[in-house]
Structures are given as C-alpha cells and as structure tokens.
C-alpha positions in Angstrom: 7.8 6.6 -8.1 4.2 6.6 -7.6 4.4 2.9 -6.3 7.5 4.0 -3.5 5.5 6.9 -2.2 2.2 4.9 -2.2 4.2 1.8 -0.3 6.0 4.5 2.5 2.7 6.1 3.2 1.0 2.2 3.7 4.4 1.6 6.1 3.4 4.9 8.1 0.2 3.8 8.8 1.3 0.5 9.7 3.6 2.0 12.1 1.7 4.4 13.5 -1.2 1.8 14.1 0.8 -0.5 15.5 1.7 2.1 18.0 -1.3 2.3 19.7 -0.9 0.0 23.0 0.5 0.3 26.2 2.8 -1.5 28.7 2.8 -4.8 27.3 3.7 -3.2 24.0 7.5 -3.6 24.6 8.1 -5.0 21.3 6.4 -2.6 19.0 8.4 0.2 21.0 11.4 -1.6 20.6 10.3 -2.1 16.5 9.7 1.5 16.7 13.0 2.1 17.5 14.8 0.0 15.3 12.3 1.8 12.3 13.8 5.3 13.4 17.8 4.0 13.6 17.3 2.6 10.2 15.4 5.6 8.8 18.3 8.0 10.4 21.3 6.0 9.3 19.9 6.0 5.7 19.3 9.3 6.1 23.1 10.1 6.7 24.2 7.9 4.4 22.2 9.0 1.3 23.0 12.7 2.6 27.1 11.3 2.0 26.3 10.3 -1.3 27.4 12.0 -4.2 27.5 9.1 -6.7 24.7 6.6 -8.2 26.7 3.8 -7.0 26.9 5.4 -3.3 23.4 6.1 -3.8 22.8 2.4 -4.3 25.0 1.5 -1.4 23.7 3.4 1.5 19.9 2.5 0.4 21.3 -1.9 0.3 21.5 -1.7 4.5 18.0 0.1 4.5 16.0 -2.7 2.5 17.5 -5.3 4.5 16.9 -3.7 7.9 13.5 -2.8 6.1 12.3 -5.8 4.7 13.3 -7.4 8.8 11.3 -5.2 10.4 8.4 -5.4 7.8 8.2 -9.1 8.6 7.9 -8.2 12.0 5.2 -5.2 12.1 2.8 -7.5 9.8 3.2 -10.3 12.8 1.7 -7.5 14.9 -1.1 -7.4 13.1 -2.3 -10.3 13.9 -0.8 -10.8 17.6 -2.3 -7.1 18.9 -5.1 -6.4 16.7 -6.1 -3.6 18.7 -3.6 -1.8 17.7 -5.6 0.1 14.8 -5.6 3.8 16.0 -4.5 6.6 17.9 -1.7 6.2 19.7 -1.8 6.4 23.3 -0.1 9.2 25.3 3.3 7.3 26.4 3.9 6.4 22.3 3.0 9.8 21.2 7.2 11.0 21.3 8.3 7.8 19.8 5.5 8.2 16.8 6.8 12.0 16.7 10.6 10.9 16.3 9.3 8.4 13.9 7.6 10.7 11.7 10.6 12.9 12.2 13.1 10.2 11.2 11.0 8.5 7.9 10.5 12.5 6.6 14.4 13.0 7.1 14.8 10.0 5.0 12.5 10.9 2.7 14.1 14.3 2.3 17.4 12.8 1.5 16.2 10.2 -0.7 13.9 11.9 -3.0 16.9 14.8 -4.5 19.2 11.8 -4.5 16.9 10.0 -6.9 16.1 12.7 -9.1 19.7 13.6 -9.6 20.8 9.9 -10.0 18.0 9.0 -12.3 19.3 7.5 -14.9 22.2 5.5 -13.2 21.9 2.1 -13.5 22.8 1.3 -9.7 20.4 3.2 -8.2 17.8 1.9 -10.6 18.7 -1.6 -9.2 18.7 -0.2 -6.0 15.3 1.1 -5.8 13.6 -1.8 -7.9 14.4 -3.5 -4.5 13.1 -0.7 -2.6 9.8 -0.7 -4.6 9.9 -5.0 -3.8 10.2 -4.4 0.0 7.4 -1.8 0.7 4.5 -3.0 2.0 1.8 -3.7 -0.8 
C-alpha cells in the first residue's frame, strides 16, 4: 500500500511538473487530458463495483491507459526540461481538474481495496497497479 501511494504521489509531481510550459506545450495539455479521462472513467467504474472481480476489471483499462501515458510523460522529461515547476497561468485549470480527477480516483479506489482485500482478483489487479507507477 505504502509503495501505490508513494508511486501516485511521484505521478503527481510528474504531472504537475510537466505542466509548466506554455503555447508550444500542446502535447502535455493534450496528456493532461487524457490523465483526467482515465482518472474519471476509473473513477466510475470502481464506484460500479461491488465485487473483487469487478474491482479487478474496472482498474485492467486504467493500467493500460496508465502505463501509455507514463511512457509518454517520462519522454517529456527529456524533450522540455523546463518543465520542473509552477505551472503557468493558462495550465493552472487543467492542473486543478487534474488534481480533482486523480483524488476522485483515489477516493474510489482506496474503500474498494480495503473491502476487497483479500480477493484474489484484485490482488492480481493491483500487483500490476503497484508495476505501472512510476518508481
């Protein structure tokens, strides 16, 4: 649990200072974006769920939309560098809904684990969480 919560907080700080250019930032925005759509639909999903195994299912589109945009936030890294800080004033919403969206998730998630523990689906399920978060 400790390694999940340790790997979403790294993931939020990747985000957020990835999030910190302008104009020609198109395709962080647009990464942004796709982070928020993924957080939300997981978000509904997991709220749906009231099994381990539908646990398990809505968190299998999440790791693969995830473990996607991962890829492409660490390429970031190295093609804007600058990007390690505040955000400027035209990303500020987008980090807001972003923040909004990953603590929705969170808020679903978290109950959902706790009462599906012990099932063995969701175990699988979030050993390939824990694999996808950013180390």
């Amino acid at each position: 649990m400790k390694k999940l919560c340790a790997g979403l907080l790294l993931l939020i700080f990747m985000v957020f200072a990835a999030c910190s250019g302008g104009g020609k930032y198109g395709e962080v925005k647009s990464v942004m974006s796709d982070y928020i759509k993924a957080n939300e639909d997981a978000a509904a999903a997991l709220e749906k769920a009231d099994t381990g195994q539908a646990v398990a299912k809505a968190l299998e589109p999440y790791v693969e939309k995830m473990t996607k945009l991962s890829t492409k936030m660490e390429s970031f890294d190295k093609k804007f560098p600058e990007l390690k800080g505040e955000p400027p004033e035209e990303l500020k919403e987008l980090n807001k809904k972003f923040e909004e969206s990953l603590n929705s998730f969170l808020g679903m998630l978290m109950p959902k684990i706790m009462q599906f523990v012990d099932d063995p689906d969701v175990k699988q399920a979030m050993e390939k969480f824990d694999k996808m978060a950013p180390k």
